[in-house]
C-alpha positions as CSV (number, residue, x, y, z in Angstrom):
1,X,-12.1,-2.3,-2.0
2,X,-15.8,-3.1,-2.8
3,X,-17.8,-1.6,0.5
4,X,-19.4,-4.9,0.6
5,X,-16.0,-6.8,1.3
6,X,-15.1,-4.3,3.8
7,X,-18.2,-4.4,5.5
8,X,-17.7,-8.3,5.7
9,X,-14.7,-7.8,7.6
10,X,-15.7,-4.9,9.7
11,X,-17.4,-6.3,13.1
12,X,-15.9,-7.5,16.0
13,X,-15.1,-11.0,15.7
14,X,-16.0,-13.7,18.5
15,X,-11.4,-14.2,18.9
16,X,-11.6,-10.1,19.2
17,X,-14.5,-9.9,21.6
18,X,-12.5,-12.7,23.9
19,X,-9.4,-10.5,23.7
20,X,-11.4,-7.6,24.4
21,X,-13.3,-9.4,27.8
22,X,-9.5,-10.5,28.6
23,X,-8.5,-7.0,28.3
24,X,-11.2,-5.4,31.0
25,X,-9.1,-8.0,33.3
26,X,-5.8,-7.4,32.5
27,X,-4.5,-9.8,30.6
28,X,-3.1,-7.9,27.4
29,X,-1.7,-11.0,26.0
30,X,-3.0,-13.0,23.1
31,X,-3.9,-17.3,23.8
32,X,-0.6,-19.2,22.1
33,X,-2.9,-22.3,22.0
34,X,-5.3,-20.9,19.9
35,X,-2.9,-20.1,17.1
36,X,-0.1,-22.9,17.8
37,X,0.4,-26.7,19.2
38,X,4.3,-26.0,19.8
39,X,6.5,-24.9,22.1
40,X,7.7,-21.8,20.4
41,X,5.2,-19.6,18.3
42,X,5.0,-21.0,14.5
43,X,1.5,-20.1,14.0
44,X,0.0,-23.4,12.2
45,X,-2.3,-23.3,8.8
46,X,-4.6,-25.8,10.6
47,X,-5.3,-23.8,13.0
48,X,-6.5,-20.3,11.1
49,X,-8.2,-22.2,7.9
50,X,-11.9,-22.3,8.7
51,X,-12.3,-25.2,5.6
52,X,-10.6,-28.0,5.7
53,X,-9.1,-29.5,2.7
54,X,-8.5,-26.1,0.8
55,X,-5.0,-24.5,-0.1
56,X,-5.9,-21.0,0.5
57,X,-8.1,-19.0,3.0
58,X,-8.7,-15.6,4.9
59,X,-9.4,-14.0,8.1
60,X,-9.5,-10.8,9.0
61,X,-6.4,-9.2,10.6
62,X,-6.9,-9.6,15.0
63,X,-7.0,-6.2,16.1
64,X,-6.6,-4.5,19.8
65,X,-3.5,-6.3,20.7
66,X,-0.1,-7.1,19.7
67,X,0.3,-9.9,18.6
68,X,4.1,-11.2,19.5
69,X,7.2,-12.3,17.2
70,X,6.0,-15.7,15.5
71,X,7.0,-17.2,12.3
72,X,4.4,-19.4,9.7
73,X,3.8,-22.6,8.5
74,X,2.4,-21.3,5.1
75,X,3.3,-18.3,3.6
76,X,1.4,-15.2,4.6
77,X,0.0,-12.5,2.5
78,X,-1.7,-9.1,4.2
79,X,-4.1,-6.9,2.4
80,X,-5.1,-3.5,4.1
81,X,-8.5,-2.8,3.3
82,X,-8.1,0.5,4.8
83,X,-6.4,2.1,8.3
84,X,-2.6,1.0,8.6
85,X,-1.2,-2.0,10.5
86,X,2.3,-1.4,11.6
87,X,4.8,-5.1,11.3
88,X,8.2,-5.7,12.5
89,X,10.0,-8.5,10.6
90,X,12.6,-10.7,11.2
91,X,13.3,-8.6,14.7
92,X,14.2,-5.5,13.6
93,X,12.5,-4.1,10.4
94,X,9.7,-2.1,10.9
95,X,7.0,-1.9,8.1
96,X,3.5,0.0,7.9
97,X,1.0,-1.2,5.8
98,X,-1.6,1.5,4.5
99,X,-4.4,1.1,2.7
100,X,-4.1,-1.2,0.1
101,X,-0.4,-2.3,0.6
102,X,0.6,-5.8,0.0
103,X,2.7,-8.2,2.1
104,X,4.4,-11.1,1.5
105,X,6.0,-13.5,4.4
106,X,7.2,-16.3,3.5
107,X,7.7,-19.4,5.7
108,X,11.4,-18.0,7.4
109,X,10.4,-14.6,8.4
110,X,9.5,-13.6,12.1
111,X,7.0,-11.7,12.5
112,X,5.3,-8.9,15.2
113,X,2.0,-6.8,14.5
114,X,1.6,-3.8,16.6
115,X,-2.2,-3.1,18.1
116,X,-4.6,-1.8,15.6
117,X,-7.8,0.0,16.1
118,X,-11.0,-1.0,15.0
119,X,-10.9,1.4,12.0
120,X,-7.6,-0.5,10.9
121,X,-9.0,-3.6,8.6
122,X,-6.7,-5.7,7.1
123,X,-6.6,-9.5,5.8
124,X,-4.8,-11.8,6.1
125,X,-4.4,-14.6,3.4
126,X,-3.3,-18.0,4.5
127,X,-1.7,-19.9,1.4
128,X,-0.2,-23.3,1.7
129,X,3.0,-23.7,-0.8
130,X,1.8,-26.1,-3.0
131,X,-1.1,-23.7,-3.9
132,X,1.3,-21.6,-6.3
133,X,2.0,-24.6,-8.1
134,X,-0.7,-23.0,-10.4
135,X,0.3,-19.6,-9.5
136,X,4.3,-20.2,-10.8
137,X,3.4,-22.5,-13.8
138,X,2.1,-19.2,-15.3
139,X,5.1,-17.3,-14.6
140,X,7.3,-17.6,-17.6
141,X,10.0,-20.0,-16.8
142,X,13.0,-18.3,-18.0
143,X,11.7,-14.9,-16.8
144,X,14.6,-14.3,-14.3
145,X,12.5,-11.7,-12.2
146,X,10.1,-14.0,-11.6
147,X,12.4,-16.5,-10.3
148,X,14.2,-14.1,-8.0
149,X,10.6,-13.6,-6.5
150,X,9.8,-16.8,-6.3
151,X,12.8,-18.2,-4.3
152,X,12.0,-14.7,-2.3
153,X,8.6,-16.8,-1.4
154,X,9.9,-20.2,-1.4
155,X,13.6,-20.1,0.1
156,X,15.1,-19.2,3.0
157,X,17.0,-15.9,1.6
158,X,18.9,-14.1,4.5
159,X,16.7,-11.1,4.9
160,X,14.9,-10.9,2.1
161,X,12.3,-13.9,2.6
162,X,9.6,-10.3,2.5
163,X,7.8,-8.4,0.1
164,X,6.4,-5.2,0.4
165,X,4.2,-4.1,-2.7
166,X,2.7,-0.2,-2.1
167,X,0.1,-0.6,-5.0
168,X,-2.8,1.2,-3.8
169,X,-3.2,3.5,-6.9
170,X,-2.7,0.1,-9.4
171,X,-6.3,-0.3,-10.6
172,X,-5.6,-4.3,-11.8
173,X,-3.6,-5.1,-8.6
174,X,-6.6,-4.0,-6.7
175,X,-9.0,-5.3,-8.9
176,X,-7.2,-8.1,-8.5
177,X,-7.1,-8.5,-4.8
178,X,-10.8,-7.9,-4.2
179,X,-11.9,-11.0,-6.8
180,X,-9.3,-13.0,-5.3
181,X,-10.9,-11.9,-1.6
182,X,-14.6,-12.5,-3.0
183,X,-13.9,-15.2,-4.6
184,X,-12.7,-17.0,-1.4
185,X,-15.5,-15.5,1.0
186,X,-18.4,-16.5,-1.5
187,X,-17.2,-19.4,-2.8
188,X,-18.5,-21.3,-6.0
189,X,-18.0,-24.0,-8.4
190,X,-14.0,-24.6,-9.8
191,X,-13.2,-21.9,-7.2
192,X,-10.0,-23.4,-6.8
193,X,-8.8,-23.0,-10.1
194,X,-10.4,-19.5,-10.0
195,X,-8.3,-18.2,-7.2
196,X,-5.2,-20.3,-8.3
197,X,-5.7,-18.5,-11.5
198,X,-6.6,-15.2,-10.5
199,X,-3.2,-15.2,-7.9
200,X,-1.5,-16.1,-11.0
201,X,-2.7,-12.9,-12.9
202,X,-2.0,-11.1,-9.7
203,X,1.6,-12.2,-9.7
204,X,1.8,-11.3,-13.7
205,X,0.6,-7.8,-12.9
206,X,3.0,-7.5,-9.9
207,X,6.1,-8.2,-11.9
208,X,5.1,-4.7,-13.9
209,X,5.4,-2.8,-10.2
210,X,8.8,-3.7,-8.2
211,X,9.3,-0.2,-8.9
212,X,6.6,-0.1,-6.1
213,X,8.5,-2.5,-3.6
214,X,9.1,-0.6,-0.6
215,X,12.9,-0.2,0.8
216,X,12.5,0.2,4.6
217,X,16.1,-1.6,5.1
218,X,19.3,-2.2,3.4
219,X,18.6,-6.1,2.5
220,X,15.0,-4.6,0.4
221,X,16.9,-1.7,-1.0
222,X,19.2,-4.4,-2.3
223,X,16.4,-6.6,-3.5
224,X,14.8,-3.4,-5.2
225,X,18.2,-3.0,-7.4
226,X,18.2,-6.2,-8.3
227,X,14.4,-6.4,-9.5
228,X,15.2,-3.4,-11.6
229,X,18.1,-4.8,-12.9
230,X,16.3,-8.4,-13.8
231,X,13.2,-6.2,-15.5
232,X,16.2,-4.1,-17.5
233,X,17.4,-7.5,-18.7
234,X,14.2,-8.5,-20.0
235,X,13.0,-5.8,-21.4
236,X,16.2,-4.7,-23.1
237,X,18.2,-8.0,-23.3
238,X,18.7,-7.5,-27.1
239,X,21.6,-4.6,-26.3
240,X,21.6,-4.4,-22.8
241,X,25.1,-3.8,-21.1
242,X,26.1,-3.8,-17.1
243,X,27.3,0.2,-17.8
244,X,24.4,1.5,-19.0
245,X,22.5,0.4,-16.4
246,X,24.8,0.7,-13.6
247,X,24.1,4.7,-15.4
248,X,20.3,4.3,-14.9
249,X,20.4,3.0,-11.2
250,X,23.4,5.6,-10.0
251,X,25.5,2.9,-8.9
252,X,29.2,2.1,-10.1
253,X,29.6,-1.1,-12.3
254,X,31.7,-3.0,-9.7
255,X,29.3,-2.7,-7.2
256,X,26.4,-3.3,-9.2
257,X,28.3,-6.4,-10.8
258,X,28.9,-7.8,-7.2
259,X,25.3,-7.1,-5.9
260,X,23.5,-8.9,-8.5
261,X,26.0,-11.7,-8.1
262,X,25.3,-12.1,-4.3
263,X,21.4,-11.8,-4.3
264,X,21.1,-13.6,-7.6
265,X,24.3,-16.0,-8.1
266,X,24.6,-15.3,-11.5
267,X,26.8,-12.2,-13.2
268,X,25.2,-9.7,-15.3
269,X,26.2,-11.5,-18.4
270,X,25.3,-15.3,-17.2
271,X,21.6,-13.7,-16.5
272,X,21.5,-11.4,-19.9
273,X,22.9,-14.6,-21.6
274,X,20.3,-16.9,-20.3
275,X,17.8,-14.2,-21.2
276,X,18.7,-14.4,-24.7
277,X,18.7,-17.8,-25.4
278,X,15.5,-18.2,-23.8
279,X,14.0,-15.8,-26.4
280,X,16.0,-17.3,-29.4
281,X,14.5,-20.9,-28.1
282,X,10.9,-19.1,-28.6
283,X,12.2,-18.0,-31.7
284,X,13.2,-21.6,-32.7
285,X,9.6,-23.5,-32.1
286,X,7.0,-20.8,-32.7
287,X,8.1,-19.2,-36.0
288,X,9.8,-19.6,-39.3
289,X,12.4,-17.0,-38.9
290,X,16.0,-17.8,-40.3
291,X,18.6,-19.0,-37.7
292,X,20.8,-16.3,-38.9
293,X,18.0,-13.8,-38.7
294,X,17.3,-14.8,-34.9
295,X,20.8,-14.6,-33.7
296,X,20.8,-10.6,-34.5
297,X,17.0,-10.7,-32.7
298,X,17.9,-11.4,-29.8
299,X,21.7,-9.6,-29.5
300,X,23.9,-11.6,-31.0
301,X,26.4,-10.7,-34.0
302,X,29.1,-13.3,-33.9
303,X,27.5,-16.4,-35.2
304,X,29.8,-19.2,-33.8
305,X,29.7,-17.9,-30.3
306,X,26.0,-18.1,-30.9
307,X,25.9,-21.6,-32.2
308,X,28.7,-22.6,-28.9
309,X,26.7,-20.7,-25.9
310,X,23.1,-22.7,-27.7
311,X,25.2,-26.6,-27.6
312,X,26.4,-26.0,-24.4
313,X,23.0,-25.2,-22.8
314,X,20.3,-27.4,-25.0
315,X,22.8,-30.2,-26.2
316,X,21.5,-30.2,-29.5
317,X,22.4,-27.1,-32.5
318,X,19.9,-24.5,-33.4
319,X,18.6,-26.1,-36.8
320,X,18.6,-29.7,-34.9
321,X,16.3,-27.9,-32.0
322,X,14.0,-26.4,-34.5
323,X,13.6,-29.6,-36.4
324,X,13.1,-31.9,-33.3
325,X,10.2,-29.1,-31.5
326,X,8.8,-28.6,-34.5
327,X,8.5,-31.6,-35.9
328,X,6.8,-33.2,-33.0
């Protein structure tokens, strides 16, 4: 990161020094009441934005202490600038984040941080939901990666409401990072849509890397699969088939069949299906290519199963679509 940015977040901050004074008399136990107004420990957005009326923000990571199991009202992203942070989510999972590592919590994860040193600088990015709206909109809709990580975000998933990214050798990820960060400490004019935007390029880049997701437990080594399974079906969705990839993961079929069933709740062929007809609706509005022509293009060779799957799902027949999209 830019040594400017780090330096910005280097110095003891006022909340560390307290800790720090606290420390000299014992008390090795963060304030609740500066974080929370509840009973238990959901850490509130109100409380750690410095601006009011803004959907995103940052402050540097609290260092020194532990800071004890608490869940968020907003979903959480880490940045290490550079040191390590060590996490343990949802009780039992432990994660360390090195330099720059990404972390995404959404809003039904638990959530511990170990002490760090002063050498260890991380941030963390406080980011109400509705400020993906942006961010999700640019996201292709029918990209079925990028809706598995978006109800990863959004939705309470069992275990797998985290995301670990280790992307510290991905120039545009980092590039990335460090406008979004200066963007938000050096504010200007439209930096709203700026940063909305500029998450939404991040997120674009990041569906190119869940090779890079790490799999510290059994629920992320299952969401790893599955990502690589979802970026097989859109990259080869035109003669794609569950046994050649079950090949290229080292997995049998049946199990591969029922894991991407149970994290996904579609089969193979519902989500290699919907792929399809996604790409052959694309086909339909932006080009002149023959019906027939597009049916092959996108993995089809039996015509009337074609023309059955395309009624079913958009009401309406291929030639019917093309004329009422592109007539408009």
């Amino acid at each position: 990161m830019n040594r400017e940015l780090v330096r910005h977040f280097e110095p003891v901050t006022a909340e560390e020094q307290h800790i720090l004074e606290r420390m000299k008399h014992g008390v090795k136990r963060i304030e609740k009441d500066l974080y929370t107004s509840t009973k238990g420990f959901t850490v509130e957005s109100k409380k750690m934005m410095q601006k009011t009326g803004v959907l995103i923000d940052i402050r540097p990571h609290t260092r020194f202490i532990s800071f004890p199991k608490h869940s968020h009202n907003y979903i959480e992203i880490l940045y290490m600038c550079s040191g390590r942070t060590k996490h343990i989510i949802n009780g039992n999972i432990e994660v360390t984040l090195n330099t720059g590592d990404l972390l995404f919590l959404n809003q039904y994860s638990t959530h511990e941080v170990l002490p760090a040193s002063i050498d260890d600088i991380g941030i963390n990015f406080i980011v109400l939901p509705e400020f993906f709206d942006v961010t999700f909109g640019m996201l292709e809709k029918e990209n079925v990666l990028s809706n598995f990580i978006i109800s990863t975000l959004c939705h309470n998933v069992n275990d797998s409401n985290y995301l670990h990214f280790k992307v510290a050798d991905v120039l545009p990820i980092q590039n990335l990072v460090e406008n979004l960060v200066w963007s938000i400490v050096y504010p200007q004019e439209n930096d709203q849509e700026i940063n909305q935007t500029t998450m939404g390029l991040l997120f674009m880049q990041l569906l190119n890397y869940t090779d890079t997701i790490e799999q510290v437990n059994p629920n992320q080594y299952k969401n790893s699969i599955v990502m690589k399974s979802l970026k097989y079906i859109e990259e080869n969705y035109k003669e794609a088939s569950l046994t050649e990839l079950a090949a290229k993961l080292n997995q049998s079929v049946s199990n591969l069949s029922k894991l991407i069933k149970e994290q996904t709740h579609s089969t193979f062929k519902e989500l290699l299906q919907t792929k399809r007809l996604h790409q052959a609706e694309r086909l339909l509005n932006n080009t002149r290519i023959p019906i027939t022509d597009i049916i092959g293009a996108v993995g089809y060779d039996n015509t009337s199963y074609f023309y059955r799957i395309f009624r079913e799902k958009y009401h309406m027949s291929p030639k019917d679509y093309r004329r009422y999209h592109q007539g408009k």
